[in-house]
C-alpha positions as CSV (number, residue, x, y, z in Angstrom):
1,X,119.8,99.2,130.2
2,X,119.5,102.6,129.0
3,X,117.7,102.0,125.3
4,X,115.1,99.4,124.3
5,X,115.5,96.5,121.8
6,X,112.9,94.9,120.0
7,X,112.4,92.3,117.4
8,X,108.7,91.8,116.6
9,X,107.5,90.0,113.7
10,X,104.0,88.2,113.1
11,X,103.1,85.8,110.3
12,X,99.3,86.7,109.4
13,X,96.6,84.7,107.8
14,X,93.2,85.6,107.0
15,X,90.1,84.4,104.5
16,X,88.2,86.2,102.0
17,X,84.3,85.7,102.8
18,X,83.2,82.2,102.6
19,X,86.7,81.6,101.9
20,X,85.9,82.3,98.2
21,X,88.5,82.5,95.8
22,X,87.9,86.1,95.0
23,X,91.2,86.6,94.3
24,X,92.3,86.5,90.8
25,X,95.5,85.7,89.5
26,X,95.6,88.4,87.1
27,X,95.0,91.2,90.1
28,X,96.4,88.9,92.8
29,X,100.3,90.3,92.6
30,X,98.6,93.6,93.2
31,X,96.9,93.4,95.8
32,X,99.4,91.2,97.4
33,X,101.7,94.8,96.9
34,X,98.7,97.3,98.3
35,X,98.5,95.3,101.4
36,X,102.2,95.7,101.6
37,X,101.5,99.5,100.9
38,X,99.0,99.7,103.6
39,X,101.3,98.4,106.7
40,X,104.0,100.5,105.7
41,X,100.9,103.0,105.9
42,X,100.1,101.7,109.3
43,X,104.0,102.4,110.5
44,X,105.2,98.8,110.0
45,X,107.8,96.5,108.0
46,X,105.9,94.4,105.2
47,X,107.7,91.6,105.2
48,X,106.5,89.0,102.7
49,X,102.9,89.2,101.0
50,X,101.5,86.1,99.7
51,X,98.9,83.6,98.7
52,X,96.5,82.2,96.9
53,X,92.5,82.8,95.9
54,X,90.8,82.6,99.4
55,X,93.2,83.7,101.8
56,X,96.4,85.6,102.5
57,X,100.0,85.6,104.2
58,X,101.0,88.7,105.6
59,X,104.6,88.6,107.4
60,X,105.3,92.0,108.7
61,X,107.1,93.5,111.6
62,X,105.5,96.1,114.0
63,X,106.7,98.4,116.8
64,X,105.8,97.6,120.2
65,X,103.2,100.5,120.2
66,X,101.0,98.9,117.4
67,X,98.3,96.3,118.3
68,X,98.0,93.8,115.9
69,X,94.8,93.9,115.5
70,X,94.3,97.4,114.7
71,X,96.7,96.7,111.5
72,X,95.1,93.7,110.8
73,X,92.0,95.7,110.5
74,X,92.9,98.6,109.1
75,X,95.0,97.1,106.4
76,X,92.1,94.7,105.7
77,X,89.5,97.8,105.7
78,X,92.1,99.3,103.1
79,X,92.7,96.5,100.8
80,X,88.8,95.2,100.2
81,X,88.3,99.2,99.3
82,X,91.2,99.2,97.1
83,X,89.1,95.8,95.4
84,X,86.0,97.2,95.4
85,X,87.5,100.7,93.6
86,X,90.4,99.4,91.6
87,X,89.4,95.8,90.3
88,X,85.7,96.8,90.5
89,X,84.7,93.3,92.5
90,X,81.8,94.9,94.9
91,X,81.2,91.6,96.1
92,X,84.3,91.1,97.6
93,X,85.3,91.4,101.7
94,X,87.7,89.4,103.8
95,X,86.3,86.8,106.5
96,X,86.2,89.2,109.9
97,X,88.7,86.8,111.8
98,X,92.3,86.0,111.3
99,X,95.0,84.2,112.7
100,X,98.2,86.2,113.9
101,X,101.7,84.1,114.8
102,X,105.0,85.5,116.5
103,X,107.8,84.6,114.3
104,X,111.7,85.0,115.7
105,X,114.4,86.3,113.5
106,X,116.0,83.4,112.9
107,X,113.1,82.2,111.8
108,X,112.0,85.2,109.1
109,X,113.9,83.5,105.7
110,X,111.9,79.9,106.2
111,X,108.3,81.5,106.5
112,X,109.1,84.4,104.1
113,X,109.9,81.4,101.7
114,X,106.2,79.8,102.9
115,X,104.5,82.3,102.0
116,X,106.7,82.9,98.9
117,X,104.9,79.0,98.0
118,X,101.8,79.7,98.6
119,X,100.6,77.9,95.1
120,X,102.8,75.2,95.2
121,X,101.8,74.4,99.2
122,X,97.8,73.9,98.0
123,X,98.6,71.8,95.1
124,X,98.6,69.4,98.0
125,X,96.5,70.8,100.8
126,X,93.6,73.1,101.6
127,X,93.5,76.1,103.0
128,X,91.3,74.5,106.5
129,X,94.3,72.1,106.3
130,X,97.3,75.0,106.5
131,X,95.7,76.6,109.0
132,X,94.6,73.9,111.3
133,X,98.5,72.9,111.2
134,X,99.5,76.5,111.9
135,X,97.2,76.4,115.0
136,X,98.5,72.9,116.1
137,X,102.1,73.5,115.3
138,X,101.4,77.7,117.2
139,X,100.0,76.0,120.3
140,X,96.8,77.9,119.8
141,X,93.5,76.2,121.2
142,X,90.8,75.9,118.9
143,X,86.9,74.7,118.3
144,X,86.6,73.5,114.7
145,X,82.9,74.8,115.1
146,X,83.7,78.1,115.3
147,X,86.7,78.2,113.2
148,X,84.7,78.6,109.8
């Protein structure tokens, strides 16, 4: 094959500190677009930004060259500096873990509308709830005492 194909998309969570609603709804919608704003930075696709006070859903897609979690941490390095400059919250930091999900093409509309729902998924369940399913559901092995 003389040329090189690639389709590579991952659905991102991750936690403020403590899993602290920090995050303000009148700031949110911002923040929400400078994290989109720092992985086109990074050299990838934002695909969807969402979520709610503790924690957020990043869907973007990413070359092959990029390790995820050098974007995960730089965009996360980025993003609590733009809070701590531009909405003045010093206290504010994201959890130092995250979770990171392949998601297929045909799959990019149905968790773009997820994260889309963000406020309308935990008027019925928690954050430790979502993300225990998406571990489940992903096939990822966990210990719930080192998971917070």
């Amino acid at each position: 094959m003389p040329s090189t194909h690639l389709s590579l998309h991952y659905h991102v969570v991750f936690s403020t500190k403590e899993r602290r609603a920090f995050m303000d709804e009148a700031w949110r919608e911002r923040l929400h677009a400078y994290l989109g704003g720092a992985i086109r930075a990074a050299g990838g696709v934002p695909e969807a930004v969402g979520g709610v006070g503790d924690h957020v859903h990043v869907l973007m897609g990413l070359r092959a060259t990029h390790r995820v979690a050098d974007v995960v941490r730089d965009i996360k390095a980025a993003s609590s500096e733009w809070v701590h400059q531009e909405i003045k919250q010093a206290v504010f930091s994201w959890q130092e873990g995250y979770g990171a999900f392949t998601v297929s093409a045909s799959q990019l509309d149905v968790v773009k509308r997820y994260i889309a729902n963000q406020s309308e998924h935990h008027r019925k369940k928690s954050f430790q709830e979502e993300y225990r399913e998406m571990l489940v559901k992903s096939g990822v092995e966990f210990d719930e005492r080192y998971l917070w």
